[in-house]
N, C-alpha and C positions, 0 to 999 in steps of 0.2 A: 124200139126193141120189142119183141112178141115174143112172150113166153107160155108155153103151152105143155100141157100134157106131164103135170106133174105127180109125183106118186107120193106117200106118206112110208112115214118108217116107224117104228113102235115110238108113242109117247105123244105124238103128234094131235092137238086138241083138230077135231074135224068135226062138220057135222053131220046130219041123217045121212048123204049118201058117202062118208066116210072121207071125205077132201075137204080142204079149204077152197073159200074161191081163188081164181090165178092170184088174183091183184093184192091177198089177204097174206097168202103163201111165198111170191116175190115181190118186194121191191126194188123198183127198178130207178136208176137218175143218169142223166147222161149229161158231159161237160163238152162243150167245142172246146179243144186244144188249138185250133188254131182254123184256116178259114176248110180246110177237109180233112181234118183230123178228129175224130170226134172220142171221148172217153166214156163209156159205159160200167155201170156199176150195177152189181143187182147182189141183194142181201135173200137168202136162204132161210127161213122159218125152222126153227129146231126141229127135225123130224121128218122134213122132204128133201128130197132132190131133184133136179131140172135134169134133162134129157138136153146130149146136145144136138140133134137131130131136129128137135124142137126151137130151138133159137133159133130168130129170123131178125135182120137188121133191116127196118125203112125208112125213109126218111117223107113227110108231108110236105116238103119242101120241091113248089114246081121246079123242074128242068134241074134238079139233084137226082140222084142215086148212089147204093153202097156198090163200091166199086171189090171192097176186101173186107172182112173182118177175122181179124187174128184174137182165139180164143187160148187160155190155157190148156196144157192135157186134158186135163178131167182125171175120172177112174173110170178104169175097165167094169164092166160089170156084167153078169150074163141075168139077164131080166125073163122072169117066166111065162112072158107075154111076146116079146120084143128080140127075143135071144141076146145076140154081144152088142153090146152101147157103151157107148160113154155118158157120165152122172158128173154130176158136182152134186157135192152133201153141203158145202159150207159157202160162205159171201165168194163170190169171183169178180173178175172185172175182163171187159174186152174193150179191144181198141178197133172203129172202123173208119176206112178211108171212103168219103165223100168221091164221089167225081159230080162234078157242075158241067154243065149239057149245055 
């Protein structure tokens, strides 16, 4: 899972250029549910939120790929940059399906 391009919200510890790093701001763990079912978890840092435009599902796995990944709503948000998006503020989780090649 790739998570990119995230923003802070008031309270948020950042440093000189006002972010945390990606890896600092989400963590991310993912569990096989079974042999192409895979379950994703990623925990939110008080203070940011993830773009879901920004979420990418891969796999390093030769002759694999993500066939689907089903996320929750999110929130609407109109962003001053980005215009209408959708944000997670808090822990979510997505499920993606595997296809084997």
């Amino acid at each position: 899972l790739t998570l990119g391009a995230l923003a802070p919200r008031a309270g948020a510890q950042a440093d000189a250029d006002g972010l945390l790093p990606v890896d600092q701001a989400f963590r991310v763990s993912a569990t096989a549910e079974s042999r192409n079912q895979v379950y994703v978890r990623f925990a939110i840092v008080d203070g940011y939120y993830l773009y879901q435009h920004r979420i990418k599902v891969t796999t390093p796995t030769a002759g694999a790929g993500i066939a689907a990944v089903e996320l929750s709503p999110g929130e609407a948000k109109t962003d001053e940059f980005l215009g209408d998006v959708v944000v997670w503020y808090a822990d979510d989780e997505a499920r993606a399906t595997v296809r084997l090649e």
